[in-house]
MDAnalysis code that builds the backbone (N, CA, C; Angstrom):
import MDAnalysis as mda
import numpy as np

u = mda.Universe.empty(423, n_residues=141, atom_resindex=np.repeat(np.arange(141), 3), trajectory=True)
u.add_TopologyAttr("name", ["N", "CA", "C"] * 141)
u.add_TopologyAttr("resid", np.arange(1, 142))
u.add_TopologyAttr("resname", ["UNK", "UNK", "UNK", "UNK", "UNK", "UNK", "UNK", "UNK", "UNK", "UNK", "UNK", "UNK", "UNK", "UNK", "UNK", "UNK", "UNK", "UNK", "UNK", "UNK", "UNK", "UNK", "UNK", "UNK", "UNK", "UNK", "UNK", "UNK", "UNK", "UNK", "UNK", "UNK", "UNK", "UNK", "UNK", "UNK", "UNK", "UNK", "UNK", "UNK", "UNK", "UNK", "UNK", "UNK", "UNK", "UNK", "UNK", "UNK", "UNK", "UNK", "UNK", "UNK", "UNK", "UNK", "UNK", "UNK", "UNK", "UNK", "UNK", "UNK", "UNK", "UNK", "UNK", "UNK", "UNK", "UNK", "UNK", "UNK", "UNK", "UNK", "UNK", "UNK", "UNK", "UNK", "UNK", "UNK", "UNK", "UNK", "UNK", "UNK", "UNK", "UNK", "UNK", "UNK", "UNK", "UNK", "UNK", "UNK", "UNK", "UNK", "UNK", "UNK", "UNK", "UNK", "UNK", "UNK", "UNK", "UNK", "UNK", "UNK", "UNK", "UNK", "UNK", "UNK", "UNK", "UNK", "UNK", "UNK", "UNK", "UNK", "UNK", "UNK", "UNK", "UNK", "UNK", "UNK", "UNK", "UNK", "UNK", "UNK", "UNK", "UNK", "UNK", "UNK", "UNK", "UNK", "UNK", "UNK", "UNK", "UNK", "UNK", "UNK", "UNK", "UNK", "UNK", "UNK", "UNK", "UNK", "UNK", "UNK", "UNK"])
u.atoms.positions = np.array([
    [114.029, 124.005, 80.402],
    [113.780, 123.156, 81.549],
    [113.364, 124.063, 82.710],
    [112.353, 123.753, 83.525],
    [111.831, 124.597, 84.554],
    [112.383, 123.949, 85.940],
    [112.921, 125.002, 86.819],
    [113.582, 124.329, 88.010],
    [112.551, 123.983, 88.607],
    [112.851, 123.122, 89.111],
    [111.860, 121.930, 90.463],
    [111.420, 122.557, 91.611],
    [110.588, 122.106, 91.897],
    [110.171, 123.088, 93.474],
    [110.981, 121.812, 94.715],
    [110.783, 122.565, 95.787],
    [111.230, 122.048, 96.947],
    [110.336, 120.949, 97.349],
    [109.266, 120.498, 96.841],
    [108.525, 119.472, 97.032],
    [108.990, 118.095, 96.082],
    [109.610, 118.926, 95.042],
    [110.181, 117.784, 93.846],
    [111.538, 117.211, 94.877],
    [112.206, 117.943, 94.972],
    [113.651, 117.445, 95.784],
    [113.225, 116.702, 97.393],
    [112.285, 117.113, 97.767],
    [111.956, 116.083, 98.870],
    [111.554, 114.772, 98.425],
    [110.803, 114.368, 97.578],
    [110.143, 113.515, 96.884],
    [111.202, 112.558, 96.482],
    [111.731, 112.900, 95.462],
    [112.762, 112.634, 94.815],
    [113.552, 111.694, 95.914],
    [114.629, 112.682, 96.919],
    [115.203, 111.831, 98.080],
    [114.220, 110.773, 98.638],
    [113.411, 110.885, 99.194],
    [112.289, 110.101, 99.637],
    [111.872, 109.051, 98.862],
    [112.348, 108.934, 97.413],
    [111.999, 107.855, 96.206],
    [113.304, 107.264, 96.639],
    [114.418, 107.995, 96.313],
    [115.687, 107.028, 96.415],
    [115.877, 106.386, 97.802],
    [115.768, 107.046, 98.945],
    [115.731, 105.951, 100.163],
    [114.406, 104.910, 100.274],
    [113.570, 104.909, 99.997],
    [112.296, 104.185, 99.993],
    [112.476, 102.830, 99.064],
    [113.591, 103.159, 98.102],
    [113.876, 101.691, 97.120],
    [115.227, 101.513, 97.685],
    [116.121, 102.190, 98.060],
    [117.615, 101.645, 98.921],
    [117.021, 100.429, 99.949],
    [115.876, 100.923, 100.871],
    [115.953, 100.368, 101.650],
    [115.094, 98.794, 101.133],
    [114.260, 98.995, 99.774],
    [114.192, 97.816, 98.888],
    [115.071, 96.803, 98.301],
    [116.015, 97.418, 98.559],
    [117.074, 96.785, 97.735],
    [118.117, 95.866, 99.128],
    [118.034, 97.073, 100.316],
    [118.413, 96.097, 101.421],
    [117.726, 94.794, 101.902],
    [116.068, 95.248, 102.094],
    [115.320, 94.441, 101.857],
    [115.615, 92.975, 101.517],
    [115.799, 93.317, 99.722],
    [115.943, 91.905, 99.116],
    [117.249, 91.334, 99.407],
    [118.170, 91.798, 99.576],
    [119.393, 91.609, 99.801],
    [119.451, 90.694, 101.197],
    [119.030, 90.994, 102.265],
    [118.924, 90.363, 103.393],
    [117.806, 89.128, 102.917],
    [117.159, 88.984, 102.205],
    [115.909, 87.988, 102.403],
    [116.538, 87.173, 101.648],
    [116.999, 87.486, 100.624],
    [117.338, 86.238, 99.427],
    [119.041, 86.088, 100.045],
    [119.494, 86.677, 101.318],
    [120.721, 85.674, 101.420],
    [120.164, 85.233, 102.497],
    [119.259, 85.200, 103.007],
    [118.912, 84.435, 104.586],
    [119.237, 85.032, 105.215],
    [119.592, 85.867, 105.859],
    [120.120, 86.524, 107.160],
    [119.486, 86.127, 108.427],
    [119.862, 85.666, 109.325],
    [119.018, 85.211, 110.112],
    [118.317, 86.702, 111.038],
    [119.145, 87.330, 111.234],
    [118.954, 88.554, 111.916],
    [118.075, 89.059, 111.346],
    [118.646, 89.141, 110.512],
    [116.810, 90.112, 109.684],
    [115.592, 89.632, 109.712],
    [115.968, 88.075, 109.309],
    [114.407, 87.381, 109.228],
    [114.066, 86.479, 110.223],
    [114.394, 86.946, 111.732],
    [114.197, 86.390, 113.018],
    [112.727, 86.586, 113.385],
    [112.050, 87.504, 112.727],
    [111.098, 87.827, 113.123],
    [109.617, 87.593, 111.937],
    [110.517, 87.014, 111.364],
    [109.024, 86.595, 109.557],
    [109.103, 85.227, 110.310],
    [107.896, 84.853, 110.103],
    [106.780, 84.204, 109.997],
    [108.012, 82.507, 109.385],
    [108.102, 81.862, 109.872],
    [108.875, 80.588, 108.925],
    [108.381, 80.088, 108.054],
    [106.968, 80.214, 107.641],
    [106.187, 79.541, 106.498],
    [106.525, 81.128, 105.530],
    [106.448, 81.800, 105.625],
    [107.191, 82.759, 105.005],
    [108.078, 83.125, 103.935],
    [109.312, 82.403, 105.078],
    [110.385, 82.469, 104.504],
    [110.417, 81.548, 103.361],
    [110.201, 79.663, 104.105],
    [109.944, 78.830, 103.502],
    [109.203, 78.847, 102.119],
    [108.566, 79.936, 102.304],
    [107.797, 80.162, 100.632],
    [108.227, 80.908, 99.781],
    [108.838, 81.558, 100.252],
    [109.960, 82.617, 99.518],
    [111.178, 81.892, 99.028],
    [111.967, 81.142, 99.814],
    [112.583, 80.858, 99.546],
    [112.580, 79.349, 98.271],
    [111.585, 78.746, 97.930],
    [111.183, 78.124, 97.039],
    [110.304, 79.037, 95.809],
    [110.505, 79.921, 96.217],
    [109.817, 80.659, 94.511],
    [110.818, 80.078, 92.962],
    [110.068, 80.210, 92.496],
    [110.906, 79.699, 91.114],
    [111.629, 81.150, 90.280],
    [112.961, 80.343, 89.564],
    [113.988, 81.436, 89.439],
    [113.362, 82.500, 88.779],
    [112.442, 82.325, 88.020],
    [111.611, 83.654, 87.368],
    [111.021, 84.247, 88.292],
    [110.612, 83.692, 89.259],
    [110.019, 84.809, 90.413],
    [111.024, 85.843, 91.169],
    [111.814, 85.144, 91.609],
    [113.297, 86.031, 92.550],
    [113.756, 86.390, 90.959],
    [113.540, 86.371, 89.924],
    [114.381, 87.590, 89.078],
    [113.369, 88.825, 88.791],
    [111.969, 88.190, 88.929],
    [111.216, 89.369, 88.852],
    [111.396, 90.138, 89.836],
    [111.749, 89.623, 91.174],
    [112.088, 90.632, 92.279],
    [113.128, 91.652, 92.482],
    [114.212, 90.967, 92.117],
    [115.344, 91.293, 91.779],
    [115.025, 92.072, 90.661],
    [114.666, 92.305, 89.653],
    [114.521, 93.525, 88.200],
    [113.514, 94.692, 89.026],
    [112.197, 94.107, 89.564],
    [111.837, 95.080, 90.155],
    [112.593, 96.230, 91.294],
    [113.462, 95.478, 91.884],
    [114.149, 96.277, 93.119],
    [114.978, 97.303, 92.264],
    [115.696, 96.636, 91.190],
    [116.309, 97.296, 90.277],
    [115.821, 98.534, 90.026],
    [115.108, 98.469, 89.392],
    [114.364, 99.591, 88.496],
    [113.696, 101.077, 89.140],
    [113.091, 99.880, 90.436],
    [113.055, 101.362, 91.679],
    [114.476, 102.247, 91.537],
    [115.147, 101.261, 92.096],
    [116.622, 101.991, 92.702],
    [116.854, 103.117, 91.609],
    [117.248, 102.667, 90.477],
    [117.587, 103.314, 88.993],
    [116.346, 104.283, 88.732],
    [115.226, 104.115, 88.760],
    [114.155, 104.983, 88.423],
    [114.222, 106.195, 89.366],
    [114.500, 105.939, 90.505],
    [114.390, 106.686, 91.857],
    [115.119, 107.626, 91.183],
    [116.715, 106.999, 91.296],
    [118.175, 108.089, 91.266],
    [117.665, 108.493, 89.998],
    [117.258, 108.177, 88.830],
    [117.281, 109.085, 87.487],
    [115.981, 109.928, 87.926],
    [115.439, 110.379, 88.754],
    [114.511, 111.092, 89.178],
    [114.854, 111.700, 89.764],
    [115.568, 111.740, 90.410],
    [116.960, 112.623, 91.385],
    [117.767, 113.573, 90.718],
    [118.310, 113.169, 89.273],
    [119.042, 113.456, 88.713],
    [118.384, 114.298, 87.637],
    [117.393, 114.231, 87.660],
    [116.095, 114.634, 86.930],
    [115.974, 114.326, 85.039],
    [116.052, 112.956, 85.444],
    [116.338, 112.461, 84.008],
    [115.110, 111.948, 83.130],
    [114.290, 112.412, 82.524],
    [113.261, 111.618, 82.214],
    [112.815, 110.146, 82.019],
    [114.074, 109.580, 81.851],
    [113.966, 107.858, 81.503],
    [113.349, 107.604, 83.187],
    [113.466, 108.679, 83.676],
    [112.536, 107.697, 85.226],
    [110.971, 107.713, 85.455],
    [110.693, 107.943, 84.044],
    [109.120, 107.741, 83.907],
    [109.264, 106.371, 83.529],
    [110.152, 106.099, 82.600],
    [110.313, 104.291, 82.341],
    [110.437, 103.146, 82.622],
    [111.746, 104.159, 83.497],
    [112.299, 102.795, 84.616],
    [110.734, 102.561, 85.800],
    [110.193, 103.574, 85.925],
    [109.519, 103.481, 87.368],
    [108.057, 103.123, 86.887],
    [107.515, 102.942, 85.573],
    [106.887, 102.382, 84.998],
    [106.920, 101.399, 85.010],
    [107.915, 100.701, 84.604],
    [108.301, 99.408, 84.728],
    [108.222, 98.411, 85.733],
    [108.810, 99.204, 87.223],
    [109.250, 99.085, 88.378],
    [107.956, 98.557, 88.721],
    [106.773, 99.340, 88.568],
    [105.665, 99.145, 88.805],
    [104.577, 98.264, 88.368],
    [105.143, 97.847, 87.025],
    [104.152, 96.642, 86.554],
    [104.605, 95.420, 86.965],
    [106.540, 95.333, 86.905],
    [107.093, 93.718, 87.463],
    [106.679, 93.609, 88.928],
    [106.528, 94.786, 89.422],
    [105.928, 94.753, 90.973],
    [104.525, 93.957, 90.964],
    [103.396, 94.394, 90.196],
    [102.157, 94.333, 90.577],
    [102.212, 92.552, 89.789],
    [103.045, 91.934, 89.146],
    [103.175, 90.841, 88.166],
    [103.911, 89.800, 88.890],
    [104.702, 90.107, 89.967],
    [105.478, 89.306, 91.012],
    [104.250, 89.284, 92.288],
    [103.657, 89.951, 93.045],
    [102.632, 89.876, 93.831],
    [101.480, 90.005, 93.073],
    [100.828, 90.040, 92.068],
    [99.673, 89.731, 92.434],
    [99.575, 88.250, 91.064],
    [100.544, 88.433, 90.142],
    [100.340, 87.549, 89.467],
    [101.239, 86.431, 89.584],
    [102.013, 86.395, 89.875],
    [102.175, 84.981, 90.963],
    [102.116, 84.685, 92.423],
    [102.343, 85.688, 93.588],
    [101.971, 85.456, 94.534],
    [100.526, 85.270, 94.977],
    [99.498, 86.435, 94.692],
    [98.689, 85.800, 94.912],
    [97.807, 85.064, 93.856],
    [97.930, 84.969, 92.536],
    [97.037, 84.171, 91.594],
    [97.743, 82.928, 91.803],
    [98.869, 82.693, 91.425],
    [99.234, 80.991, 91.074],
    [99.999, 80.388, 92.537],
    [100.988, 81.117, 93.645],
    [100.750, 80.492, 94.566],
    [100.417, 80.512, 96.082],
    [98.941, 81.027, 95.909],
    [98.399, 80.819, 97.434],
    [98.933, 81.857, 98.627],
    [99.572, 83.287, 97.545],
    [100.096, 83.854, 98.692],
    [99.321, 84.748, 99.483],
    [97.921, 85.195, 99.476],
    [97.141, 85.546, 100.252],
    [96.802, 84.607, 101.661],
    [97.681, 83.620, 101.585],
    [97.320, 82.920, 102.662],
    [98.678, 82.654, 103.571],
    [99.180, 82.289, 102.847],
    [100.968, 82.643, 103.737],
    [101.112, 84.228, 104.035],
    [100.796, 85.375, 103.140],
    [101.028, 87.079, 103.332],
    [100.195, 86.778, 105.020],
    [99.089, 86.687, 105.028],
    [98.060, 86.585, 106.009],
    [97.313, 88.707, 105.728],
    [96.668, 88.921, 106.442],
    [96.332, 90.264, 106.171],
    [97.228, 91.232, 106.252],
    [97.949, 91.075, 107.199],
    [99.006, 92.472, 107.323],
    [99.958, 92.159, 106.162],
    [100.578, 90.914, 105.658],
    [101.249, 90.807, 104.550],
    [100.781, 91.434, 103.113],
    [99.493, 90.883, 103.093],
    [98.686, 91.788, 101.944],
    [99.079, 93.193, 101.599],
    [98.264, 93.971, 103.168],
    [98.284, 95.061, 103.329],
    [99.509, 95.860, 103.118],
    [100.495, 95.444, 103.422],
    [102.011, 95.763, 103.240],
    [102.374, 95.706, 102.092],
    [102.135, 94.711, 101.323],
    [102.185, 94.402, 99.802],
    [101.312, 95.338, 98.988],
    [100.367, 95.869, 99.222],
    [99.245, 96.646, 98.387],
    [100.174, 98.203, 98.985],
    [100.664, 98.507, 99.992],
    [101.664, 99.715, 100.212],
    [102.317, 99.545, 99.274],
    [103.234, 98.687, 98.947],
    [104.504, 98.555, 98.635],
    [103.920, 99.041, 96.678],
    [102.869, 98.490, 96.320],
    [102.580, 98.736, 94.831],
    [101.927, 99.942, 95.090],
    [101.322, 100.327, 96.034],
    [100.564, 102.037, 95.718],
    [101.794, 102.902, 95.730],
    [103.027, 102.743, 96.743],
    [104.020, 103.881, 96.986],
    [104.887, 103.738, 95.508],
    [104.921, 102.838, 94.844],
    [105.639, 102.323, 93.272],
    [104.568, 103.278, 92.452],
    [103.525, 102.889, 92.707],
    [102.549, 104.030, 91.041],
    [102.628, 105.491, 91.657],
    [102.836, 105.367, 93.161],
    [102.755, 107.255, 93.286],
    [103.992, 107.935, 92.777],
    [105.005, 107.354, 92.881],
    [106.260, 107.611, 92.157],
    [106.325, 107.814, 91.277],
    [106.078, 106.700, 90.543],
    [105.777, 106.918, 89.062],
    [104.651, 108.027, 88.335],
    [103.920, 108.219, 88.797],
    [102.595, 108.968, 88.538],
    [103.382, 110.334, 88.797],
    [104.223, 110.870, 90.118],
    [104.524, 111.768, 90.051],
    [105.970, 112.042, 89.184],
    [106.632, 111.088, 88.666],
    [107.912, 111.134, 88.243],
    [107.138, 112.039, 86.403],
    [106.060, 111.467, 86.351],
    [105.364, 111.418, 84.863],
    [104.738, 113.337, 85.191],
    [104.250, 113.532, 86.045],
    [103.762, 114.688, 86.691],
    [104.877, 115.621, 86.657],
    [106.192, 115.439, 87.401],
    [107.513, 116.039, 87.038],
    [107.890, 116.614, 85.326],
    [107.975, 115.335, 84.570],
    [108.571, 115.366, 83.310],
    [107.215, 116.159, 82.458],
    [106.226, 116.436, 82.734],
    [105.291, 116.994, 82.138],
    [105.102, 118.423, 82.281],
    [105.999, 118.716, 83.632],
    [105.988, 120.565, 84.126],
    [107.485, 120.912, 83.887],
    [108.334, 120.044, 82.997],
    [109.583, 120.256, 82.699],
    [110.688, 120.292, 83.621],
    [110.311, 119.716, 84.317],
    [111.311, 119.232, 85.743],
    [112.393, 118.360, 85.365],
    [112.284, 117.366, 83.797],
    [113.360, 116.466, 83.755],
    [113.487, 117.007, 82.363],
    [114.494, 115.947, 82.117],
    [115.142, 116.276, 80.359],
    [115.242, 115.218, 80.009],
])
């Protein structure tokens, strides 16, 4: 196993807070918090909050898998090419294949929602891409 450079261990931390704060994220949205979501949009919420239970579990598995992919990337475990593989397709399959193909969410997101949403799946494949980049220079086991 080849030790990690100091760019791997920044990364790494920077994966695990970047999905913590995903996981707070969902946590505040799917219990309502008003505090948190004082400031979304009410057609928003309202649309979120009617997603169907396969949608909020795809969200919920996705948040998952960050979190878990992150820390086993931390830990320098190879299964976080899997998990964060994963992380990354229920991601791109919850926004783009039901939010915006089946319901209309390019129009409730509005542009900055998009835009935020197309972050949220590029910073998921750079992870992954580099978690795969890691396990290939022997950084994990």
């Amino acid at each position: 196993m080849t030790k990690p450079s100091l760019l791997f261990w920044i990364i790494a931390v920077l994966a695990v807070l970047w999905n913590a704060f995903g996981v707070y994220d969902y946590w505040m949205t799917s219990t309502g918090n008003a505090d948190y979501l004082k400031d979304y949009d009410p057609r928003l919420i309202e649309w979120m909050t009617a997603f169907p239970l396969w949608r909020k579990a795809l969200w919920a598995i996705s948040v998952a898998l960050g979190v878990l992919g992150a820390l086993a990337l931390l830990l320098r475990r190879r299964v976080a090419v899997a998990l964060l593989v994963l992380h990354f397709v229920v991601m791109v399959l919850g926004f783009a294949g039901y939010d915006i193909l089946i319901a209309n969410g390019a129009q409730i997101y509005g542009q900055l929602g998009l835009a935020m949403s197309a972050v949220l799946v590029l910073v998921a494949g750079g992870i992954w891409l580099y978690a795969d980049r890691a396990a290939k220079n022997g950084y994990l086991v």
